[in-house]
N, C-alpha and C positions, 0 to 999 in steps of 0.2 A: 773158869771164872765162877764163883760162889754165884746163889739166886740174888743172896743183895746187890752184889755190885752188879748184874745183871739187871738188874731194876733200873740203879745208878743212871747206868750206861744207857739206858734205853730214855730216863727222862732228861737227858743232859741232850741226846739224840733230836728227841721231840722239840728240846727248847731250842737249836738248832734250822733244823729241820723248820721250825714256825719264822724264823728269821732271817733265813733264804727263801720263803714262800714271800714273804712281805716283800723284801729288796724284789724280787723275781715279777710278782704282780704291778707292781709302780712300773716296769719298764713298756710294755706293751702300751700303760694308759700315759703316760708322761707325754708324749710329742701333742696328745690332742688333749689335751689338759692346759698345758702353754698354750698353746692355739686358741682355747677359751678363752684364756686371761689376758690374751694379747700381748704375750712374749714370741721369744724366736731361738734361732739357734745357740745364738749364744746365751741365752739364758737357760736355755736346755743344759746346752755344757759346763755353764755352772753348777747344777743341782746334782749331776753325775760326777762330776770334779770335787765339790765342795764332802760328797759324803767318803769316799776313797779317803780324804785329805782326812778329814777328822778322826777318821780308821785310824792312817797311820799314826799321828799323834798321839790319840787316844788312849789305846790298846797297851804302849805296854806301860801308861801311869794307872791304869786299872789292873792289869798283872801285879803291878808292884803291890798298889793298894790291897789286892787278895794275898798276897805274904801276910801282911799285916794284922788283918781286920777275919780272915777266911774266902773260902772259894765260895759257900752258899749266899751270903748278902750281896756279895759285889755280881753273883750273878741272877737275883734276885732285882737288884736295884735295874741292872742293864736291861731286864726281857719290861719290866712294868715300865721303865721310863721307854722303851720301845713300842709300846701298845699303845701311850700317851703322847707318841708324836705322830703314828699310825693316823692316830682321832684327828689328830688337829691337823694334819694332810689333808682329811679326807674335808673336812671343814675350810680351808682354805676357799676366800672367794680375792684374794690377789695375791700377784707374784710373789711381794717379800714375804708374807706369811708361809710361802710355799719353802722359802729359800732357808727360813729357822726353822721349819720342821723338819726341812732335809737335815740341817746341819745339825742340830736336835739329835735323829737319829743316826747319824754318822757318829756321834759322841758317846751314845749309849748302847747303842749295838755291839759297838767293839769290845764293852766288856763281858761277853756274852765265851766268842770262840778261843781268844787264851787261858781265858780262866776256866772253862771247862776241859779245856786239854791240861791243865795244870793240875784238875781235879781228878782226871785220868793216873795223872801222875803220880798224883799222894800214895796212893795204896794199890795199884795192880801192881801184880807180879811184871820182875822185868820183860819175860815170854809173854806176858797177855796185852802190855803196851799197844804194842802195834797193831791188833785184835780189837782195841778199846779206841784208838785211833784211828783204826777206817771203819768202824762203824759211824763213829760220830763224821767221817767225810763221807759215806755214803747218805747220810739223813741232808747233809750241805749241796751232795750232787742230787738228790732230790728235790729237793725246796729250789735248785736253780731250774731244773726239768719243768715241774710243775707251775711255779711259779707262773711263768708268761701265759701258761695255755688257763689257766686259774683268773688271771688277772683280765685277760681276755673276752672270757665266758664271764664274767662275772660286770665289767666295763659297758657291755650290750645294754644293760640295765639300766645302770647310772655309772659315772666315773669315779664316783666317789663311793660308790658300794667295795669294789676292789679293799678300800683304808681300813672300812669298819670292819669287813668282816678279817685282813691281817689284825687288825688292833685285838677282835674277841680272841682267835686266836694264839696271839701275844698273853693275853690275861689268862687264858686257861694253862700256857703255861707258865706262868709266872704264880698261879695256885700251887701248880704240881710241885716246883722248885720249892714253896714257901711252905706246903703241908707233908711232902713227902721226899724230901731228899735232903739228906745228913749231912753234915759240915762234913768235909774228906781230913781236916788237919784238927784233930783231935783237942789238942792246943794250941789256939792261933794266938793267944794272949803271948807265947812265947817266942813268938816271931814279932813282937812288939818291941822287944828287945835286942832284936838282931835285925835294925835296917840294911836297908841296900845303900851299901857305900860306893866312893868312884873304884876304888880298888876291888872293889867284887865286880863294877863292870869291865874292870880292866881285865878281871882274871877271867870273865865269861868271853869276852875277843882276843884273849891270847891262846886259849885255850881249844880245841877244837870244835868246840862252839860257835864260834867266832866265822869258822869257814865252814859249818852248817848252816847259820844264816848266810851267807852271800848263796851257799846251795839255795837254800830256800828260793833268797830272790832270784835268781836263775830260772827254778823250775817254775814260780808265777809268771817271767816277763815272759817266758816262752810261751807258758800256756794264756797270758793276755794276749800277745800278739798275735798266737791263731784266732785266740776268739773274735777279736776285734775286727778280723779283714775275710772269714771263713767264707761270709754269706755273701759276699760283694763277688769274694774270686769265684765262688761258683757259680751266681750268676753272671759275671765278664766270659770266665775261662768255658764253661759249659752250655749257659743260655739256660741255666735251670730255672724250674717255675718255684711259685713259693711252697707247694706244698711236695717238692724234693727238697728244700732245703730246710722245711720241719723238720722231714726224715733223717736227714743228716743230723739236726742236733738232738733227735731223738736218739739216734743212735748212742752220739757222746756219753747222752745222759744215761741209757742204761749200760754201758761198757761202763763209765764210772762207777756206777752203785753199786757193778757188778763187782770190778776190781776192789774196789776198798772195803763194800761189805762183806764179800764172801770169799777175795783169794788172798788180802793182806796177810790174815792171821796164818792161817796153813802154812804160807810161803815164806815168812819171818821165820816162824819156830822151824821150817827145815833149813833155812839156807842163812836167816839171820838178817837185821836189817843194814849191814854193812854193801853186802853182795847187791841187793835188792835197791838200792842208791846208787849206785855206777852202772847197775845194766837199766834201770828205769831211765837215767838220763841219756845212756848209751842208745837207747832204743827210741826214746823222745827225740833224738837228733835225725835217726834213719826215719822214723816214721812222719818230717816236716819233708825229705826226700820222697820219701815215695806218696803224699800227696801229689808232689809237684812232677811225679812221674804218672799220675792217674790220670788215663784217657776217657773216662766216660762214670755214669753214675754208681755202678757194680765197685770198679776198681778204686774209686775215691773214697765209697762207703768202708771196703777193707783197710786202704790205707790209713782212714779216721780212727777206725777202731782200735790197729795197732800203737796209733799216736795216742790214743788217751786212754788204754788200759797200762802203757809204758809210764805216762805219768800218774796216772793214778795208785800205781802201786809202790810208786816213790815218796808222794803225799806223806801218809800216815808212818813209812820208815823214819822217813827224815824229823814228824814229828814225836815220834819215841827215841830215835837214835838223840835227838838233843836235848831231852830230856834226862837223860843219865850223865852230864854234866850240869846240872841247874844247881845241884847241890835245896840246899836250902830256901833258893829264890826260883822254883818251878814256877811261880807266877808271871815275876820278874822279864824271865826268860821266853815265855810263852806267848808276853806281851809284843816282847823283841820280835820271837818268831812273826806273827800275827803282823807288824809293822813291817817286817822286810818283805811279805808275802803282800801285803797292801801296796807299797811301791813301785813293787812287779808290777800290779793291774795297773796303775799310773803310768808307770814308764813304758811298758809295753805298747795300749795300744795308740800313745803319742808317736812312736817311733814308728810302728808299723803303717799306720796313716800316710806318710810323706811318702816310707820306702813303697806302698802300695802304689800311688801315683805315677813312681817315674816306670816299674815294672812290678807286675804283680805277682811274679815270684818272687823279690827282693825280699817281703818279711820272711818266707818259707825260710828260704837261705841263710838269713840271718838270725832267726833264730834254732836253723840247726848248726849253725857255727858258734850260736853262744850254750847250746846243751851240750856242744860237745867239748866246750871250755869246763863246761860244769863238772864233765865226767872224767877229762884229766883230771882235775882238781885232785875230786872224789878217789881217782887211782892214785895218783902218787902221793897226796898229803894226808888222808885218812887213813892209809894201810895201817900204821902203828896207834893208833888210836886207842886207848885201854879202856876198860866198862868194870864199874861207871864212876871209879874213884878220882881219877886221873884229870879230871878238872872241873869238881866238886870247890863251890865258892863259898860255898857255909862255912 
């Protein structure tokens, strides 16, 4: 990869990276924030519901919009109108105002992560893809890492300290975007003239594209669904304190950064992102099993780790592998992506909630029954898949 698009890469990262620190920080201060304002649970689960929600929607009419207009404004406009509901978070002094800054940035956020995998898209080499793609998912497993212990340490203060200081920086990178990073599509004026029609999304879901999104939402519901029930089943099933169950998603968090930042690329360019999609899923299913076979804190920690270095190494395949069908509408596409992977988080840990109640292996189970649906899939109907002509929609 060239020093520029190494630059690229690195502030598309950053802007990232600042935007899972935000989401990440809110989660820790949110229950006594409500508490403040004289809300309760269900208002809590509106402000977590309502931003997922605006994700999915969102995300791929701002894909589309960056075909159009370019990948730098739209992702320009998404990190500054995110810094700007950051502020007005942290300024809230009642519920509903809490409720349009969430949704606020549920709206604007979203243009942030397709459009910069789109902008991945434009110009890396098809080998460097996947390279370009778990870096930017390891700056997203970062910002999820830090985020709560950030948001935290920073809440001691005041609760509103957490907003302002995501909002500054939100604006320092929304600098970076605006004074030093290059439109990716050379001539966006000429994708002014080639919208997205229904027939180009028909041909993006008939095409193998079509059953890489359902991959996608796959590998998000699985991975919502452990998130969702991880900390409860460890302290039901083990009697763990809280500061084993940091450790646990410490863990997560640096196996994720690990896998996507530093074994994606290596492990694409030798094996290809085709292999690396059936055994990630393959291995996401064995590894909700051998949780639910871990007797103690050692063997649950191993278990963890094989369960999300399996899907983290899928992550950034599957968003390069569908990207050599976008054709023309990488934006479009990215958007799609970005929605079916928001769904996941919705569906997931709805389902996993109930099935946790009647038995608390129920979500393990079922969501290594639904990765291992994924991983058929991925074996029998991906084999003939061609790169990257073969379901090109431009």
């Amino acid at each position: 990869m060239k020093a520029g698009a190494r630059k690229n890469v690195r502030i598309l990262a950053f802007t990232l990276l600042v935007v899972m620190l935000g989401y990440g920080m809110i989660m820790p201060v949110m229950p006594f924030l409500i508490e403040q304002l004289g809300a309760g649970g269900t208002e809590l689960g509106w402000l977590v519901s309502t931003y997922s929600l605006m994700q999915l929607v969102c995300a791929p009419l701002w894909g589309m919009l960056s075909d159009r207009i370019g990948r730098k404004p739209v992702i320009a406009i998404g990190v500054l109108g995110y810094a700007i509901t950051l502020f007005l978070f942290g300024l809230a002094t009642q519920f509903w105002m809490l409720f349009v800054a969430r949704t606020l940035a549920g709206m604007l956020s979203s243009a942030a992560m397709p459009t910069s995998m789109a902008y991945i898209s434009d110009n890396a080499p098809e080998g460097e893809r996947s390279r370009g793609m778990g870096q930017l998912g390891a700056a997203i497993g970062a910002g999820v890492v830090a985020g709560p212990l950030l948001g935290g340490l920073l809440s001691s203060r005041s609760l509103s300290l957490p907003f302002f200081v995501g909002a500054a920086l939100a604006g320092v990178a929304f600098l970076l975007v605006l004074l030093l990073l290059p439109e990716s599509r050379p001539n966006p004026e000429t994708a002014k003239k080639q919208p997205l029609r229904w027939h180009d999304l028909r041909q993006v879901f008939s095409s193998p594209a079509g059953l890489l999104l359902l991959l996608i939402f796959i590998m998000s519901f699985g991975l919502a669904n452990f998130q969702g029930i991880i900390g409860l089943y460890a302290v039901d099933k083990f009697g763990f304190t809280t500061g084993q169950v940091g450790a646990l998603w410490m863990v997560i968090g640096a196996v994720l950064i690990l896998g996507q930042g530093g074994l994606t690329g290596p492990l694409t360019k030798r094996f290809g992102e085709l292999p690396l999609i059936r055994l990630g899923l393959a291995g996401g299913a064995a590894g909700f099993l051998f949780i639910s076979l871990a007797v103690g804190f050692p063997t649950l920690l191993l278990a963890l780790g094989f369960f999300t270095l399996a899907l983290a190494l899928i992550g950034p395949a599957l968003n390069a592998y569908i990207s050599q069908f976008a054709g023309e509408h990488q934006g479009a596409v990215m958007g799609l992506n970005s929605a079916a992977s928001s769904l996941g988080r919705v569906v997931g840990p709805l389902l996993a909630g109930p099935l946790f109640d009647l038995n608390l292996e129920y979500p393990l189970w079922s969501g290594a029954a639904t990765l291992l649906v994924g991983a058929a899939l991925a074996l029998i109907r991906l084999h003939q898949a061609k790169q990257p002509e073969s379901g090109r929609t431009g």
